[in-house]
C-alpha positions in Angstrom: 1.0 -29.4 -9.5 -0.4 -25.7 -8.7 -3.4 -26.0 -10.8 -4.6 -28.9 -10.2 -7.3 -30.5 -7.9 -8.5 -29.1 -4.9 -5.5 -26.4 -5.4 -7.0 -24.5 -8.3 -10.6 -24.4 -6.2 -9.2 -23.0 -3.7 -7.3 -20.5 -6.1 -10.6 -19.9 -7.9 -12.4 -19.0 -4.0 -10.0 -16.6 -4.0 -10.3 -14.5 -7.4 -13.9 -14.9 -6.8 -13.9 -13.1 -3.5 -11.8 -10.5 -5.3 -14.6 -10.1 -7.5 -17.2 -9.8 -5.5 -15.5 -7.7 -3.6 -14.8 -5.7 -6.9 -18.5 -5.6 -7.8 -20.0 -4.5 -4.6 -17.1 -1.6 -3.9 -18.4 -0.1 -7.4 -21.9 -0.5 -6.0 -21.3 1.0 -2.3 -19.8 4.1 -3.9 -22.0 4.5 -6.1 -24.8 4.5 -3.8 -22.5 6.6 -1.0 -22.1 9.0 -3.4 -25.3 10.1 -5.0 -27.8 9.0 -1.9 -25.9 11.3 0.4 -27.1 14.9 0.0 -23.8 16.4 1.6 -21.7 14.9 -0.8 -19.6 17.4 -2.9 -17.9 15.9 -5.8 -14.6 18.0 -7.3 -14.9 16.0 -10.7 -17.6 17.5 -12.9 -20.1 15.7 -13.7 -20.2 16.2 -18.1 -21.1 12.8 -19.3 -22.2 9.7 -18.8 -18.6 8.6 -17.7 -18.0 11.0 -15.5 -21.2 10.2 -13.6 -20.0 6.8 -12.6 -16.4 7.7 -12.2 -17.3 10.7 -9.8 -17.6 8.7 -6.6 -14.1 7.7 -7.0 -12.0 11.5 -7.2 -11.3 11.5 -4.0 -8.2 12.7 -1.5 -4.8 11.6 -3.5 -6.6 10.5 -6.4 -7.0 13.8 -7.8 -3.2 14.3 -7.9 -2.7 11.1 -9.5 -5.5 12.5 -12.3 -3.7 15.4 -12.6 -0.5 13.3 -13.2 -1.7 11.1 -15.7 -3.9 14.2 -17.6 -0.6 16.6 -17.3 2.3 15.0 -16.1 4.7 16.3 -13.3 5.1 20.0 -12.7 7.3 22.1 -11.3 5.5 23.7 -8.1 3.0 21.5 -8.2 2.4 18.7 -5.3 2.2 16.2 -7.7 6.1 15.2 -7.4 5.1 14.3 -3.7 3.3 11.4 -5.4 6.1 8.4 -6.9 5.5 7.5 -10.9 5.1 4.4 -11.4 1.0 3.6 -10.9 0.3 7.1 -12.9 2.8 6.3 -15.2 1.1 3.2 -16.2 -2.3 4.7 -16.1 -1.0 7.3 -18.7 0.0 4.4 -21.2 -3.5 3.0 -20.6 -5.2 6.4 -21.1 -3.2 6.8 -24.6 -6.5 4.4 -25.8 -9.5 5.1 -23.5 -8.7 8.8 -23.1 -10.1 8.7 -19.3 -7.5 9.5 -16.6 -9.9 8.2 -13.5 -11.3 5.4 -15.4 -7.3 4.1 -16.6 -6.1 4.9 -12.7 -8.5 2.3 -11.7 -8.3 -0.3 -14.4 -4.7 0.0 -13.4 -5.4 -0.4 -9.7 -7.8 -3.6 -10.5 -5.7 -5.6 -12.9 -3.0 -5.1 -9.9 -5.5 -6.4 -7.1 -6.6 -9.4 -9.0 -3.0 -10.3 -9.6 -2.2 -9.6 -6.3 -4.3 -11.8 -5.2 -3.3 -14.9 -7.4 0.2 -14.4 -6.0 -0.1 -13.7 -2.7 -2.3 -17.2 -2.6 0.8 -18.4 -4.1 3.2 -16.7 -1.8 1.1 -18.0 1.3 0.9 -21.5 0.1 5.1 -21.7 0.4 4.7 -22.0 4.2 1.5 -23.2 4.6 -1.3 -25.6 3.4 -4.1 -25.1 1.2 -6.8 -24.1 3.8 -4.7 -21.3 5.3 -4.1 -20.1 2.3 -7.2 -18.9 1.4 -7.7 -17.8 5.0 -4.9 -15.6 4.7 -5.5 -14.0 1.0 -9.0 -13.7 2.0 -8.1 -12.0 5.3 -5.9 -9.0 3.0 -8.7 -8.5 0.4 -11.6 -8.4 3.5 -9.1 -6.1 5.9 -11.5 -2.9 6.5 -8.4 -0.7 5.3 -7.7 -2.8 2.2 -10.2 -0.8 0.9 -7.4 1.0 -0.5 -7.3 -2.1 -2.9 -10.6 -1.0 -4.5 -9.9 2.6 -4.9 -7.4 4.6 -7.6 -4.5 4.7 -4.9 -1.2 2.9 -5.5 -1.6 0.5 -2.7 -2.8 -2.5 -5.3 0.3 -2.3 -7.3 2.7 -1.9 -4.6 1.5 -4.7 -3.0 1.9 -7.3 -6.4 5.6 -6.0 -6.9 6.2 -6.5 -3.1 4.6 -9.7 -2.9 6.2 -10.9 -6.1 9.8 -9.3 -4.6 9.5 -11.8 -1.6 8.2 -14.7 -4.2 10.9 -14.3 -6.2 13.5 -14.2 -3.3 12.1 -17.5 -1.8 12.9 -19.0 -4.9 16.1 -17.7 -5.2 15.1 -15.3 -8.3 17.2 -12.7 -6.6 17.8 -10.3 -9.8 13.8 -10.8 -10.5 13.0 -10.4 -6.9 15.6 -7.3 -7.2 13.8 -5.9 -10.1 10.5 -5.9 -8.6 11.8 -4.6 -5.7 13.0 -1.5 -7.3 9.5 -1.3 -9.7 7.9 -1.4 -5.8 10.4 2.0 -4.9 9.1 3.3 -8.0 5.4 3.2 -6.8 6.2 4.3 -3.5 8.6 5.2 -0.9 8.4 2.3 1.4 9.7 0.1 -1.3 13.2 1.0 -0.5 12.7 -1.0 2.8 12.7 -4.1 0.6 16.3 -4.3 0.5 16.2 -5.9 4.0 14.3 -9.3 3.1 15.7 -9.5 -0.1 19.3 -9.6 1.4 17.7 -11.6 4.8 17.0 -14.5 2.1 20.3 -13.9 -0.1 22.3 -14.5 3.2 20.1 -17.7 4.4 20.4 -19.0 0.7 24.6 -18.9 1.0 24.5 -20.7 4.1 25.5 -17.6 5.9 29.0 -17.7 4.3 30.1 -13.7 2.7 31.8 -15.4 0.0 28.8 -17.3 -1.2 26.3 -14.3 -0.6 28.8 -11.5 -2.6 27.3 -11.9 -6.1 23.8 -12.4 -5.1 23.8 -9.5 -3.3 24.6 -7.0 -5.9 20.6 -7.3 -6.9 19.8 -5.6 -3.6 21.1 -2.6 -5.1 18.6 -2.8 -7.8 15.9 -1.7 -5.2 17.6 1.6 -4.6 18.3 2.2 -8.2 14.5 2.3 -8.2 14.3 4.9 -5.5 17.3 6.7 -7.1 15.7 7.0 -10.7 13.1 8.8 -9.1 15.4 11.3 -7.4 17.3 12.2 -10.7 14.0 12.4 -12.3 13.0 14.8 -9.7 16.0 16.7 -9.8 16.0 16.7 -14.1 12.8 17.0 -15.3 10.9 18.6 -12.5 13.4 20.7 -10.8 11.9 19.7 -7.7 14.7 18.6 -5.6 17.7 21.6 -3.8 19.6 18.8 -1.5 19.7 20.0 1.8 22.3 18.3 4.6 22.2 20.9 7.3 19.8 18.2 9.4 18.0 15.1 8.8 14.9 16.2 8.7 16.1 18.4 5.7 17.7 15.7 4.3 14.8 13.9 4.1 12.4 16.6 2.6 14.8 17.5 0.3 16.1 14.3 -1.2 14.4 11.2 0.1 10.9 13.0 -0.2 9.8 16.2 -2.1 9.5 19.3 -0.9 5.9 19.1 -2.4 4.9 17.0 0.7 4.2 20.2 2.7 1.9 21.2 0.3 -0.3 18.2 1.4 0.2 17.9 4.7 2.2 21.1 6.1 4.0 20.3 9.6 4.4 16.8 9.1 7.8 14.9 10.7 9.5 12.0 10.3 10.6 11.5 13.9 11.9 8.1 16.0 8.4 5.7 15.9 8.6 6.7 20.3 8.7 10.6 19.7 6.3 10.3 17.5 4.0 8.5 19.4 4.2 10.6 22.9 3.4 13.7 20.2 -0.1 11.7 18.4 -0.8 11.3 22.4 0.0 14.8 24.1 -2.2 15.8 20.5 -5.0 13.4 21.9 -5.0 14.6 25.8 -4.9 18.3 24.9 -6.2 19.0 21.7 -9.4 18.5 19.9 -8.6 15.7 16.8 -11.2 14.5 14.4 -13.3 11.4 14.6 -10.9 9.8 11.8 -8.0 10.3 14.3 -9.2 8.0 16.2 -10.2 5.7 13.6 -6.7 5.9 12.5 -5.5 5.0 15.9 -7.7 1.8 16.8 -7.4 0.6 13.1 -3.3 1.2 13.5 -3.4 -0.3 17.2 -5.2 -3.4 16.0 -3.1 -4.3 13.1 -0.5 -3.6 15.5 -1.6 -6.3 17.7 -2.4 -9.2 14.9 1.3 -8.5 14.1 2.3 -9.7 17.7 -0.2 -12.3 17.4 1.7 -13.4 14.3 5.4 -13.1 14.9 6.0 -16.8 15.9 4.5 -17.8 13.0 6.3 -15.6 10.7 9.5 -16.7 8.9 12.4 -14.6 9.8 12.4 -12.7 6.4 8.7 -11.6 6.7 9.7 -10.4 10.7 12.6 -8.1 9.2 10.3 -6.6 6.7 7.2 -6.4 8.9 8.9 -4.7 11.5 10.6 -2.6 9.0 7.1 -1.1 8.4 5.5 -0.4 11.2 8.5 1.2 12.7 8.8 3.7 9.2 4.7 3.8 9.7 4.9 4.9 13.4 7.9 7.5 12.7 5.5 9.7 10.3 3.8 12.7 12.7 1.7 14.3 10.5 0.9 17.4 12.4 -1.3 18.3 15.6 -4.8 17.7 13.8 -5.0 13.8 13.0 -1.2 12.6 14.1 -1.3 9.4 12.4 -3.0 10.5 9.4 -3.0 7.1 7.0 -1.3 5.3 9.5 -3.7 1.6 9.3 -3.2 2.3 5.0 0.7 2.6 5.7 0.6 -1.1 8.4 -1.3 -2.6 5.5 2.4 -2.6 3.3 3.2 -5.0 6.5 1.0 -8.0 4.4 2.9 -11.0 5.9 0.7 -10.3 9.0 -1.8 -12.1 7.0 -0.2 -15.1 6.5 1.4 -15.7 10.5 -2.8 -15.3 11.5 -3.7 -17.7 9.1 -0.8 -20.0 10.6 -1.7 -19.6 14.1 -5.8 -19.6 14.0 -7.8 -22.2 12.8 -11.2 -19.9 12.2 -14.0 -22.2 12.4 -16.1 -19.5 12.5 -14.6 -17.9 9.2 -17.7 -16.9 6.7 -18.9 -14.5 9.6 -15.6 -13.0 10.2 -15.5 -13.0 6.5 -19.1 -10.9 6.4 -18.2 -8.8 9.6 -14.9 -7.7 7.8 -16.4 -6.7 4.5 -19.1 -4.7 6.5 -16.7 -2.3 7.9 -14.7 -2.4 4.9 -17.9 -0.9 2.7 -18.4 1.8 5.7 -15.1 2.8 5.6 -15.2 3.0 1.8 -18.4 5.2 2.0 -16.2 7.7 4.5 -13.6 7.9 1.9 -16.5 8.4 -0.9 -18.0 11.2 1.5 -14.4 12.6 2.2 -14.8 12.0 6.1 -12.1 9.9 6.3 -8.5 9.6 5.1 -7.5 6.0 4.1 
């Protein structure tokens, strides 16, 4: 059984990692923040809670405060941002009465189960060992950082991970439901729909008539994405449908209008147009240090992905592919092309499980150590607002 023997050791390496790792993120930003002269924090410091939580408003999070504190508003950028992560941390700030501080109990309960069930997930295709190799690999990954910080990446993850769970075992409505929680929390969710119905059709035999009824909880990961556009369009008036060209289209339906607030001459273009603009932007203009951060972190991850693939089961191909190609097609503009781009590969978290197939790390604790290191610099860039994850 799951929880017993050597299994639930392993199981208990890997919540412990998540701890530590839990413990020493609060620590680094604390220490990145206050040490550092230069640093400006937007949050006011009033009280003793808004001293610690400081370190932490940041980039996106301060939309997701002003969610939680205000709800969506017409004009704002907040509809740019999906509901589901500031949703919940408005339920949980109904009793602690602390936007930052429920964003980020939100974001750690969602790690932590995370990473219970991608162990779990992992452990379907291979042994115990690797399995620990892989889940420790995603929670040391320099940009899982995002898993530590008040950004939606922790929750999408457990509802995408749980998606492909519940597909393996043929859970498909479950696995549908999560899937459409996942669109909910952000826009790559939709591209769920492809391993959910990869593993409805290998679970029929490949035979229409035995896939038909299964199928129909596909659907449920659009309705997610589609309760979110008629919320848009109902209670925010945010969304004036646009057809006249995709790009229209997409800003005006798919995506809000609010996104050019953030970023303003962003594109979502083929993943090859996109990439000879991010290079003509490299040869002739002048991009910031975190451009190329963003580059060799996306280029890496790029390759582990090819290291993977023949270890990858055909579902986790479809959907990994699925992601890099949507992560590669976003040009955000001439400063820093692929701005987020290694945060947006990270939704790709099979990767993880294919290198833990394929290597046997003897030399593991270092690579462990050497991982964590740059995953606590690039936390202190993010803390110092040097650095986009």
């Amino acid at each position: 059984m799951f929880w017993m023997g050597n299994e639930s050791t392993t199981l208990r390496r890997c919540v412990s990692l998540w701890v530590g790792l839990r413990v020493v993120s609060v620590v680094v930003a604390f220490l990145a923040f206050y040490l550092r002269p230069a640093t400006r924090g937007i949050l006011a410091i009033t009280s003793l809670t808004s001293f610690f939580l400081s370190p932490w408003y940041a980039w996106d999070v301060q939309y997701y405060v002003e969610i939680v504190r205000n709800g969506y508003q017409p004009g704002a950028p907040t509809p740019n941002f999906h509901p589901l992560y500031p949703w919940i941390a408005t339920l949980v700030a109904v009793v602690i009465r602390e936007p930052l501080l429920s964003l980020l109990i939100v974001s750690s309960v969602a790690g932590l189960l995370l990473t219970v069930l991608f162990y779990r997930l992992a452990r379907l295709d291979i042994d115990e060992q690797q399995a620990w190799q892989a889940t420790a690999l995603l929670l040391v990954w320099p940009v899982s950082v995002a898993l530590f910080v008040p950004y939606t990446e922790a929750l999408f993850l457990l509802l995408s991970v749980y998606c492909l769970f519940a597909a393996r075992h043929r859970k498909f409505w479950l696995a549908g439901l999560a899937g459409g929680l996942a669109s909910l929390t952000r826009q790559q969710g939709l591209f769920l729909m492809l391993p959910l119905a990869w593993e409805i059709w290998e679970s029929s035999e490949r035979r229409w008539s035995n896939a038909l009824k299964s199928s129909l909880s596909v659907l449920l990961v659009s309705a997610g994405y589609a309760v979110w556009i008629v919320y848009r369009l109902v209670a925010i008036n945010d969304m004036h449908p646009d057809f006249s060209s995709l790009q229209k289209f997409i800003h005006s339906v798919m995506v809000s209008p609010a996104s050019y607030t953030i970023i303003d001459d962003h594109e979502f273009l083929p993943p090859w147009t996109a990439l000879w603009k991010a290079f003509n932007v490299f040869r002739h203009g002048q991009p910031p240090a975190g451009a190329y951060v963003d580059m060799a972190l996306g280029a890496v991850f790029i390759g582990l992905f090819v290291l993977s693939w023949r270890y990858l089961r055909t579902t986790y191909r479809v959907y990994c592919v699925a992601m890099v190609l949507v992560s590669l097609s976003f040009f955000a503009g001439h400063i820093n092309p692929f701005i987020a781009l290694p945060r947006h590969l990270l939704l790709a978290f099979p990767v993880f499980i294919g290198l833990a197939a394929r290597f046997n790390l003897r030399k593991f604790p270092l690579i462990l150590v050497l991982l964590i290191i740059g995953q606590m610099a690039l936390l202190c860039t993010f803390v110092w607002q040097t650095w986009v994850p």
